[in-house]
N, CA, C and O of each residue as an XYZ file, in Angstrom:
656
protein
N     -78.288     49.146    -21.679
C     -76.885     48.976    -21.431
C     -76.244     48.347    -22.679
O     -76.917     47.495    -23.259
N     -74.994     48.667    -23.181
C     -74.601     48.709    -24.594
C     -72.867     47.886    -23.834
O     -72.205     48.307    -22.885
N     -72.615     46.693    -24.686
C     -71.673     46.043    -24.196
C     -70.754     46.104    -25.300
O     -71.124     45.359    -26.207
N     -69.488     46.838    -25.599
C     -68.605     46.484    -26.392
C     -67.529     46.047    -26.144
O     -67.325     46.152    -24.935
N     -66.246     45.347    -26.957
C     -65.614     44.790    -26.713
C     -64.158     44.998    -27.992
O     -64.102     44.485    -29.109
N     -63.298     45.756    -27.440
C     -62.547     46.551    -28.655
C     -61.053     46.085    -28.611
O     -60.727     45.716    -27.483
N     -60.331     46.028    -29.297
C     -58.550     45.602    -29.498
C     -57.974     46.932    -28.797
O     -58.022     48.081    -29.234
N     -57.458     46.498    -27.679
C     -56.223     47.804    -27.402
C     -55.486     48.350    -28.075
O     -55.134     47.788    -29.111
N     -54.962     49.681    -27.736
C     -54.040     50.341    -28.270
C     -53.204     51.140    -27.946
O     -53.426     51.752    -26.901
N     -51.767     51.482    -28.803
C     -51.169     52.044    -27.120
C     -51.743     53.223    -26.451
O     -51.265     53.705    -25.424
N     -52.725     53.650    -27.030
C     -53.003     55.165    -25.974
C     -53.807     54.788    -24.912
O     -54.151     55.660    -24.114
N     -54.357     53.034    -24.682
C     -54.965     52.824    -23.596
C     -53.961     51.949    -22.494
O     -54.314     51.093    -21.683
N     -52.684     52.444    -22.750
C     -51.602     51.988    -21.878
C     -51.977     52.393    -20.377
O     -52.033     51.465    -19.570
N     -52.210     53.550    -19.974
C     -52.297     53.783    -18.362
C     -53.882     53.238    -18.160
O     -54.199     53.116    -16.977
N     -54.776     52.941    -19.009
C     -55.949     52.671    -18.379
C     -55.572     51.161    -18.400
O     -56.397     50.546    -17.724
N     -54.431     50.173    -19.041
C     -54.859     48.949    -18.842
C     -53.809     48.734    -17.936
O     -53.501     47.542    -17.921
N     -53.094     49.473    -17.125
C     -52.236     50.378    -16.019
C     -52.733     50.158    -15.016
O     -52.227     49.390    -14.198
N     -53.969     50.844    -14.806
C     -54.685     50.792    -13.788
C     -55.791     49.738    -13.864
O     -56.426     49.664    -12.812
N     -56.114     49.063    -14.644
C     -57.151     47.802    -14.983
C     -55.953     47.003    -13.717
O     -56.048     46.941    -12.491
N     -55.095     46.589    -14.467
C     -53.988     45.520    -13.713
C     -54.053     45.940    -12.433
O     -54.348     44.939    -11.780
N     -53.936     46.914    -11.677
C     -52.917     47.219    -10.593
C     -54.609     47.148     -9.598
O     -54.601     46.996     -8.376
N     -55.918     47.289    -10.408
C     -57.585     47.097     -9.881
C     -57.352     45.743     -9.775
O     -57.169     45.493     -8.584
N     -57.252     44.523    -10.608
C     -56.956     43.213    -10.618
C     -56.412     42.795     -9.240
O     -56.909     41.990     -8.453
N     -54.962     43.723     -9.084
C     -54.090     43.117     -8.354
C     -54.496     43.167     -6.816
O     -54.165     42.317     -5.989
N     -55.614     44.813     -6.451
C     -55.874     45.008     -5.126
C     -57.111     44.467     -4.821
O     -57.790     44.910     -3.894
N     -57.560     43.278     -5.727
C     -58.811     42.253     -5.835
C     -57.991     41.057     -5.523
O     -58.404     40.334     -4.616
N     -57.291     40.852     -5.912
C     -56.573     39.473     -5.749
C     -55.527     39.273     -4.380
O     -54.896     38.350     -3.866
N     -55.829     41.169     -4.056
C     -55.253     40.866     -2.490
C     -53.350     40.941     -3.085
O     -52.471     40.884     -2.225
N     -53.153     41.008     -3.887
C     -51.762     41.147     -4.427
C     -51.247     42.252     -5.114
O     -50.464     42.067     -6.046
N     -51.712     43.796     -4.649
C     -50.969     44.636     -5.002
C     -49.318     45.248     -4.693
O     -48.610     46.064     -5.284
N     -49.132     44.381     -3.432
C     -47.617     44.450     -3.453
C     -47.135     43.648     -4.529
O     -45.924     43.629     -4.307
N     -47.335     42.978     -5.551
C     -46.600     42.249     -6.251
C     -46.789     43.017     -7.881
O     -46.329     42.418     -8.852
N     -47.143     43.692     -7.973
C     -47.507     44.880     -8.881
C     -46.162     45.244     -9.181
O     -45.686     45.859     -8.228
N     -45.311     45.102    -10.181
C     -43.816     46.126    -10.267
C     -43.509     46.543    -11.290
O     -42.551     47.307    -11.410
N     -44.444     46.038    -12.555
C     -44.013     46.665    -13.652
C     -43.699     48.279    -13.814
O     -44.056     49.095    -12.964
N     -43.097     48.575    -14.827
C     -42.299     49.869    -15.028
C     -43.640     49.988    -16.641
O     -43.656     49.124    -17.518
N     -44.390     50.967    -16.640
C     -45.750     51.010    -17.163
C     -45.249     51.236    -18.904
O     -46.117     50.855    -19.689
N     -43.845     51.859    -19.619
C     -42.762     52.189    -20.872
C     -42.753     51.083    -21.019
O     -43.248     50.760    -22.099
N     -42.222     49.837    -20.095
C     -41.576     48.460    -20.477
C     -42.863     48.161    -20.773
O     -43.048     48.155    -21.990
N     -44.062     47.848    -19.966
C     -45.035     47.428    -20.551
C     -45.578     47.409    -22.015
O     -46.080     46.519    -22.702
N     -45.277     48.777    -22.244
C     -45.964     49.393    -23.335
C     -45.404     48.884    -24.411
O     -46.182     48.476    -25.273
N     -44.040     48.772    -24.645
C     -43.086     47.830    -25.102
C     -43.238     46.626    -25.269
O     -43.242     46.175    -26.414
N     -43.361     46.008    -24.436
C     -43.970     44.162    -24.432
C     -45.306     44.249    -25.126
O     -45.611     43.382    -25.945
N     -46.097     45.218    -24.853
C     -47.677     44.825    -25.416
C     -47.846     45.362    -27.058
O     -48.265     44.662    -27.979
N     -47.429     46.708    -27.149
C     -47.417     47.241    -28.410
C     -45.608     47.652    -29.491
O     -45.343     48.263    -30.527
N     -44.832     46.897    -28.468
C     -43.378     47.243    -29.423
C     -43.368     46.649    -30.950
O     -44.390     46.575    -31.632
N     -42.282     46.304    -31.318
C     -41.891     45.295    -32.616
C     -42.183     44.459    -32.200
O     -43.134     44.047    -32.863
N     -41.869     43.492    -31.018
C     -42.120     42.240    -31.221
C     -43.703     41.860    -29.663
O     -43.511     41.118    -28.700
N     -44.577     42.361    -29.844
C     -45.792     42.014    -28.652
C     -45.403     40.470    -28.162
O     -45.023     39.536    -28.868
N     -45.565     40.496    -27.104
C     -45.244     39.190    -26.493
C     -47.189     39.418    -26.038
O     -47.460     38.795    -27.064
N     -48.240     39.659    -25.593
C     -49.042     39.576    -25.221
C     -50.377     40.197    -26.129
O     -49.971     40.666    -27.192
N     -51.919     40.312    -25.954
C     -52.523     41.313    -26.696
C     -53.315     41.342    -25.586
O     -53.194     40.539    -24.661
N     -54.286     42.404    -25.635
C     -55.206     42.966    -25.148
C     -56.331     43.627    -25.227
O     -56.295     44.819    -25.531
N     -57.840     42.824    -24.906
C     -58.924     43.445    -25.130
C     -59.390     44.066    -24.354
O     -59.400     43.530    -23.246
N     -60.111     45.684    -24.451
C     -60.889     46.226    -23.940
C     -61.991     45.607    -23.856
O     -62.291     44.840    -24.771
N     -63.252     45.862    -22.252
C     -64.451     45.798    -22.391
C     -65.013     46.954    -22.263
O     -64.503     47.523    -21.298
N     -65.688     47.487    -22.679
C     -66.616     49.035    -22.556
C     -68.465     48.571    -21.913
O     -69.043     47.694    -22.555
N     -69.042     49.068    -20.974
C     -70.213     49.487    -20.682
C     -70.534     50.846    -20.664
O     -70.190     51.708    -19.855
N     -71.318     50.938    -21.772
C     -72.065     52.442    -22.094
C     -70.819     53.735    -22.224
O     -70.804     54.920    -21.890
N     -69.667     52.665    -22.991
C     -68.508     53.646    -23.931
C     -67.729     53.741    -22.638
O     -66.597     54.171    -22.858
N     -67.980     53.458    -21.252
C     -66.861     53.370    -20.328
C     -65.761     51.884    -20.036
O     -65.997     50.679    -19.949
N     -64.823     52.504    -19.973
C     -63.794     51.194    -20.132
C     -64.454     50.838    -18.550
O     -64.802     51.667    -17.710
N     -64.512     49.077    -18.425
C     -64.624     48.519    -16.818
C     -64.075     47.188    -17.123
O     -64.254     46.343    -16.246
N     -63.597     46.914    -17.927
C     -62.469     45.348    -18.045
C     -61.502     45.215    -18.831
O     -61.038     46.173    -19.450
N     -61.066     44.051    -18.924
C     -59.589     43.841    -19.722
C     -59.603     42.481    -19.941
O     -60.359     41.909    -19.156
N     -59.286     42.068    -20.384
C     -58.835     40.598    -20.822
C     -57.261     40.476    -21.586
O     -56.999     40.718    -22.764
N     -56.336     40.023    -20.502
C     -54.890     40.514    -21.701
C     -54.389     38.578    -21.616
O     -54.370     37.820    -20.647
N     -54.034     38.327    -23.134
C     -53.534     36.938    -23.343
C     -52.715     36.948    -24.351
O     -52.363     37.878    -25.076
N     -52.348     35.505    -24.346
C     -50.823     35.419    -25.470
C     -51.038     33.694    -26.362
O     -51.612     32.630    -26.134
N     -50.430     34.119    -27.120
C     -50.687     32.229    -27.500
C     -49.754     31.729    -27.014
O     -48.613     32.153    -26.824
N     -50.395     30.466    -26.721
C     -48.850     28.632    -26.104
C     -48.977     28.079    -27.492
O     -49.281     28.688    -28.517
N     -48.635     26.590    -27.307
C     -49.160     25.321    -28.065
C     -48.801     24.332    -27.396
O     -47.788     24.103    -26.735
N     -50.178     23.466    -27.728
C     -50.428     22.124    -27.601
C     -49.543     21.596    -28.465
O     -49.675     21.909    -29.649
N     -48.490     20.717    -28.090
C     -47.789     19.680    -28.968
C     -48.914     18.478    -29.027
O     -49.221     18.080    -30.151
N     -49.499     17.923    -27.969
C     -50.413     17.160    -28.384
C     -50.951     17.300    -29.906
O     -50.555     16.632    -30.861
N     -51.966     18.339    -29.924
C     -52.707     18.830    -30.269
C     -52.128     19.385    -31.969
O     -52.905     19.377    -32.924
N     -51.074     19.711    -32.059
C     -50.201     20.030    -32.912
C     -50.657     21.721    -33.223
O     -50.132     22.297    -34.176
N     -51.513     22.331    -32.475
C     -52.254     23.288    -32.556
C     -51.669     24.500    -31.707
O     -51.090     24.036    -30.725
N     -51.614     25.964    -31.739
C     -51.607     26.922    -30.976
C     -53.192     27.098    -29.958
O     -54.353     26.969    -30.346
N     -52.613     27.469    -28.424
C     -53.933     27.893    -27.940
C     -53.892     29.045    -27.382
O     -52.827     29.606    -27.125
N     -54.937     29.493    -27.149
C     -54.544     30.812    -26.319
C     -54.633     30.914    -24.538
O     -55.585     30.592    -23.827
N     -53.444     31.411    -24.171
C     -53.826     31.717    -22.572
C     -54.175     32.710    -21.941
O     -53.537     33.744    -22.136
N     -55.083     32.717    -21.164
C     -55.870     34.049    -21.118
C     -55.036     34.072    -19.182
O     -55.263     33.387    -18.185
N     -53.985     35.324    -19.489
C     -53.183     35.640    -18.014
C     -54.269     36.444    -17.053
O     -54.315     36.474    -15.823
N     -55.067     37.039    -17.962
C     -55.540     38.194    -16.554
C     -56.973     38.499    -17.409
O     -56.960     38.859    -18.586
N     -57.677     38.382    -16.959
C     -59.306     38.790    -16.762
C     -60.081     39.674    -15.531
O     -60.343     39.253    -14.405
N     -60.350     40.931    -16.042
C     -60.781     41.380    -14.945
C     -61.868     42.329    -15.043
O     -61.825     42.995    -16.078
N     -62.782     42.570    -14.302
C     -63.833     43.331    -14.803
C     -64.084     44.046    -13.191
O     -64.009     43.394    -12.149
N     -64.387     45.491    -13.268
C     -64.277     46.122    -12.486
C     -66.099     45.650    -11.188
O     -67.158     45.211    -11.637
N     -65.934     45.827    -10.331
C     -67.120     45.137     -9.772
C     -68.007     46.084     -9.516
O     -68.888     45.640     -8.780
N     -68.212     47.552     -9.891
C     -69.724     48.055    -10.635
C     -69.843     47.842    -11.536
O     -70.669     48.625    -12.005
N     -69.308     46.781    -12.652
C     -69.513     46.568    -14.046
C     -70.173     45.053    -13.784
O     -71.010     44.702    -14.616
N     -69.837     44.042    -12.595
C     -70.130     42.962    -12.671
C     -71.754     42.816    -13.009
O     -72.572     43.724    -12.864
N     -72.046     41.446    -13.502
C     -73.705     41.204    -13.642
C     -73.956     42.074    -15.043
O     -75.155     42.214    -15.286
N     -73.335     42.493    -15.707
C     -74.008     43.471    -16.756
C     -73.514     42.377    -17.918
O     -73.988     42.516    -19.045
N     -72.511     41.222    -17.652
C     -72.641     40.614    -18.915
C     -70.709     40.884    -19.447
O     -70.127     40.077    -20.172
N     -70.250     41.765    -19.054
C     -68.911     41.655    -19.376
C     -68.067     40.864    -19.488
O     -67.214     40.766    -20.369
N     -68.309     40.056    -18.324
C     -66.764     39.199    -18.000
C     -66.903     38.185    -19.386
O     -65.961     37.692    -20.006
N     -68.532     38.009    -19.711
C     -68.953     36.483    -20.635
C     -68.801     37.067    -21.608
O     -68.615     36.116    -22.368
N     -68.700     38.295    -22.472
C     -68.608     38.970    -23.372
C     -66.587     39.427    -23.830
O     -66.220     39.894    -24.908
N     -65.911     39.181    -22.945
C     -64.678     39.441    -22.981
C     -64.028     37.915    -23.510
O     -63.305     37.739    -24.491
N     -64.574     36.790    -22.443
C     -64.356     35.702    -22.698
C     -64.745     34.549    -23.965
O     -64.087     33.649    -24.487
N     -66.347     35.132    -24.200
C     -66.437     34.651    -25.814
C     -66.090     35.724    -26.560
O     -66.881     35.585    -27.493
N     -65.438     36.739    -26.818
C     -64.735     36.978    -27.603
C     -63.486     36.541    -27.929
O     -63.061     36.481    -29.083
N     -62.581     36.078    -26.453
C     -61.544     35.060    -27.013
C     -62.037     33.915    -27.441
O     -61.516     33.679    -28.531
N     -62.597     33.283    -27.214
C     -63.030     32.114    -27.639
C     -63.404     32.178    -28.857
O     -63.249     31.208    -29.598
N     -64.209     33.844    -29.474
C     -64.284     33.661    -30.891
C     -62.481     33.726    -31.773
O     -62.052     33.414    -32.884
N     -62.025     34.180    -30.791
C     -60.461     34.598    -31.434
C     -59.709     33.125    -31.494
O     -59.183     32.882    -32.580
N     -59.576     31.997    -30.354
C     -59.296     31.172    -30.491
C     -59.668     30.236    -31.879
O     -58.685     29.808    -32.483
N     -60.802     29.943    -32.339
C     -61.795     29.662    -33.193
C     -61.318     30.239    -34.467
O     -61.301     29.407    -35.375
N     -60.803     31.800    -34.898
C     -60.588     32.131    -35.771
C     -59.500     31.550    -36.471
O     -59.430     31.185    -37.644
N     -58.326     31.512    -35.190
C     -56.818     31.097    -35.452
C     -56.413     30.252    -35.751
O     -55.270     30.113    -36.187
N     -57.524     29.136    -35.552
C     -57.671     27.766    -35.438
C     -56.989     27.216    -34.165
O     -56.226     26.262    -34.316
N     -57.163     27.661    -33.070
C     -56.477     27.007    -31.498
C     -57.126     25.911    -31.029
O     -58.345     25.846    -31.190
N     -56.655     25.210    -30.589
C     -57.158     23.892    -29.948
C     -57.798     24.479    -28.596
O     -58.924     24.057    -28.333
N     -57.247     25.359    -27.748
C     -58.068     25.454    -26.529
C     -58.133     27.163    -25.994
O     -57.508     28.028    -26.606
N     -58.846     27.425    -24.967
C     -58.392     28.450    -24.821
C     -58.251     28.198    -23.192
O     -59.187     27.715    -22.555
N     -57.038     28.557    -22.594
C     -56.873     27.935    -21.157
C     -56.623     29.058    -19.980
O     -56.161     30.112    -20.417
N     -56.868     29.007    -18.446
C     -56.598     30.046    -17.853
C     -56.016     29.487    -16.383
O     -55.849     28.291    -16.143
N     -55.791     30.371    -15.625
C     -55.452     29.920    -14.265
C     -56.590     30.536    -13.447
O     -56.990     31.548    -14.022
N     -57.311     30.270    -12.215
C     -57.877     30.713    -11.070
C     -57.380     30.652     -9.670
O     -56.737     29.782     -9.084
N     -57.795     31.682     -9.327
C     -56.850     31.365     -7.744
C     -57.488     30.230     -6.772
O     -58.708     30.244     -6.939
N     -57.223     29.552     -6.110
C     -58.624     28.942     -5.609
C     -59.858     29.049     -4.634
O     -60.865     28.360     -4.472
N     -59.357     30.213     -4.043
C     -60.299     30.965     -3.329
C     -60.907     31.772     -4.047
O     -61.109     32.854     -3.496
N     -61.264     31.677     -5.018
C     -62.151     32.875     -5.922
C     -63.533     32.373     -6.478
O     -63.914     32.467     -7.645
N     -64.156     31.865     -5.501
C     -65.334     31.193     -5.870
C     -66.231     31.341     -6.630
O     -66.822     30.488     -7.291
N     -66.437     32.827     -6.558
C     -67.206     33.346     -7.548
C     -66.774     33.365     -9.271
O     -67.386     33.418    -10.338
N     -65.596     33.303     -8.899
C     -65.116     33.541    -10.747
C     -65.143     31.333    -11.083
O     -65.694     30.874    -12.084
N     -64.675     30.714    -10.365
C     -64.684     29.199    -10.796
C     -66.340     29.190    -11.059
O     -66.601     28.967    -12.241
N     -67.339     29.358    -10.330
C     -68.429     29.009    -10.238
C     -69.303     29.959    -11.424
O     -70.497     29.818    -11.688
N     -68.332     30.983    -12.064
C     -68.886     32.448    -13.237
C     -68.388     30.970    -13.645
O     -68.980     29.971    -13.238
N     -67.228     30.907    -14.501
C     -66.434     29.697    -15.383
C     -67.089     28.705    -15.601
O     -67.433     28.392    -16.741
N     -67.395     28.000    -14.503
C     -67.897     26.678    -14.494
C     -69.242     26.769    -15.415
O     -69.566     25.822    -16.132
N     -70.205     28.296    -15.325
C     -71.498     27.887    -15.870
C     -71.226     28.318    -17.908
O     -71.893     28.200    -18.936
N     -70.170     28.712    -17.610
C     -69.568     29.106    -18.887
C     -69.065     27.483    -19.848
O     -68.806     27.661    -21.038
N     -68.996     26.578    -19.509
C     -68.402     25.508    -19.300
C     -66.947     24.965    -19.403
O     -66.428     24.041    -20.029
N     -66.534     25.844    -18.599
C     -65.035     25.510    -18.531
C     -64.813     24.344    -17.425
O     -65.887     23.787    -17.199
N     -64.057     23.966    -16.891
C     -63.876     22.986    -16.274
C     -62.551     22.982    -15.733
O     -61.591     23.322    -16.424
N     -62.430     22.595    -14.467
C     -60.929     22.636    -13.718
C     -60.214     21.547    -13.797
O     -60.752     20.488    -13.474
N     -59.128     21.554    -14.149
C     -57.544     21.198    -14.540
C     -56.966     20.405    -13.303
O     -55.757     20.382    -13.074
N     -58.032     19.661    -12.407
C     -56.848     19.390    -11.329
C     -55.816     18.300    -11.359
O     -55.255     17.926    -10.329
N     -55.595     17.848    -12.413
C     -55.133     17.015    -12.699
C     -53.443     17.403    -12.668
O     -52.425     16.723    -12.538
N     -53.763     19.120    -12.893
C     -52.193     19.520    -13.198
C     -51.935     20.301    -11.752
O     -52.829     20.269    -10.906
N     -50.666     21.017    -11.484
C     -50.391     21.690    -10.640
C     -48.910     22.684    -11.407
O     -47.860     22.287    -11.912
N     -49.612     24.441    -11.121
C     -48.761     25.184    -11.924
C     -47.218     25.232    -11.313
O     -47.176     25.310    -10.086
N     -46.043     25.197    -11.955
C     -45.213     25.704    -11.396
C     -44.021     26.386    -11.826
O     -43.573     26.044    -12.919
N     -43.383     27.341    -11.141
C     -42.959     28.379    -11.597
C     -41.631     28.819    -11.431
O     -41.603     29.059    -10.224
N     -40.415     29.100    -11.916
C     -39.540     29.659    -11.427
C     -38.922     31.165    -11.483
O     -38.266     31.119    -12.523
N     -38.819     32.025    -11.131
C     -38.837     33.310    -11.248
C     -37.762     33.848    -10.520
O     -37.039     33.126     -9.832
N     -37.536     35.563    -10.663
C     -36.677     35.842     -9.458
C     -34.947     35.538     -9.287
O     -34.562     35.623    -10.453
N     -34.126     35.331     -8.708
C     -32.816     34.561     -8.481
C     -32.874     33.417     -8.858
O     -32.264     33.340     -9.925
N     -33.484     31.996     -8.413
C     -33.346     31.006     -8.848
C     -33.842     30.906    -11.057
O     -33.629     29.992    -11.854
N     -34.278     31.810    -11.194
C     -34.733     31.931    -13.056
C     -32.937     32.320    -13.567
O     -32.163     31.796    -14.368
N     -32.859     33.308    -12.773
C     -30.867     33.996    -13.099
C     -30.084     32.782    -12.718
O     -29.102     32.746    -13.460
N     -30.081     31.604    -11.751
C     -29.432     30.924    -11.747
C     -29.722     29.799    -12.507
O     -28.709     29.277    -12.973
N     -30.681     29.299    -12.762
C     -31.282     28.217    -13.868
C     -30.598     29.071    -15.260
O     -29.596     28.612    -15.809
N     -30.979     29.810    -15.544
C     -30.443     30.787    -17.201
C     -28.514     30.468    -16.966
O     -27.639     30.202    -17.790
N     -28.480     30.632    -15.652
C     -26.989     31.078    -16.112
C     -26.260     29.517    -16.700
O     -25.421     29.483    -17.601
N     -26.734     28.420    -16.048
C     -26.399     27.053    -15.949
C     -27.269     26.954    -17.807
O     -27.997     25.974    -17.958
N     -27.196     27.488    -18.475
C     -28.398     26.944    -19.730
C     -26.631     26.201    -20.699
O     -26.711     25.571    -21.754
N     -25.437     26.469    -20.077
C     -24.897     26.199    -21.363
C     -24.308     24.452    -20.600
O     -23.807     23.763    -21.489
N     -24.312     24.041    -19.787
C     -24.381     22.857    -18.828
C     -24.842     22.089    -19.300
O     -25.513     22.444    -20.270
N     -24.824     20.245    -18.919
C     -25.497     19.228    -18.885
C     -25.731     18.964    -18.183
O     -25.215     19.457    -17.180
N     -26.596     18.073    -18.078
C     -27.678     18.014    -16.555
C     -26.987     17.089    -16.432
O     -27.102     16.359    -15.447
């Protein structure tokens, strides 16, 4: 079994199309799936990429994805990378992928010079905290994510020229 691990491009737009939308009916959240697959293609490979994306291949077949973006640590004074979506198809699991997608960011973090490389888990996903954990990542509970999106994001934006 032959594990590679390659930089996207746009002609693998509908396969990382359907990587996501595999993600999403794993996570039990394919109603929340809405991207328009052009806009995507746009955000990932336009003028300005807001995100990147690695292929994983077993035996030259695509079965994962890993798509992330850089933050920064002000602490840190450093850029890190956040890894949004990891996913590896589950006849691919056990062959070594998911750890092969993930130290490859980690070699990418490392290159850039990033202080961390950070992710979210759902918390019912036992199997992926407990994949992580032997990886030695370690959970964050210290923080709690939160988000604004939707109508209340249009009404927060619209108030941006305001004082609090």
């Amino acid at each position: 079994m032959t594990v590679t691990i390659r930089p996207a491009t746009p002609a693998d737009l509908p396969l990382i199309a359907d990587l996501i939308r595999a993600l999403a009916d794993y996570e039990k959240l394919a109603d929340a799936v809405r991207f328009d697959e052009a806009v995507l293609g746009t955000k990932l490979f336009g003028a300005r990429p807001y995100a990147e994306v690695i292929i994983g291949e077993v035996d030259g077949a695509a079965q994962g994805f890993a798509l992330f973006f850089h933050n920064f640590s002000t602490f840190e004074g450093k850029p890190g990378i956040y890894l949004e979506d990891l996913f590896v198809r589950p006849e691919a699991r056990g062959s070594g992928l998911g750890k092969a997608l993930l130290s490859r960011l980690a070699a990418l973090a490392v290159e850039r010079d990033c202080a961390r490389l950070e992710w979210s888990v759902l918390d019912w996903n036992e199997p992926a905290i407990g994949f992580y954990r032997k990886l030695g990542a370690r959970l964050m509970d210290e923080w709690t994510v939160m988000r604004v999106d939707g109508a209340a994001l249009e009404r927060l934006g619209a108030g941006a020229g305001e004082s609090a």
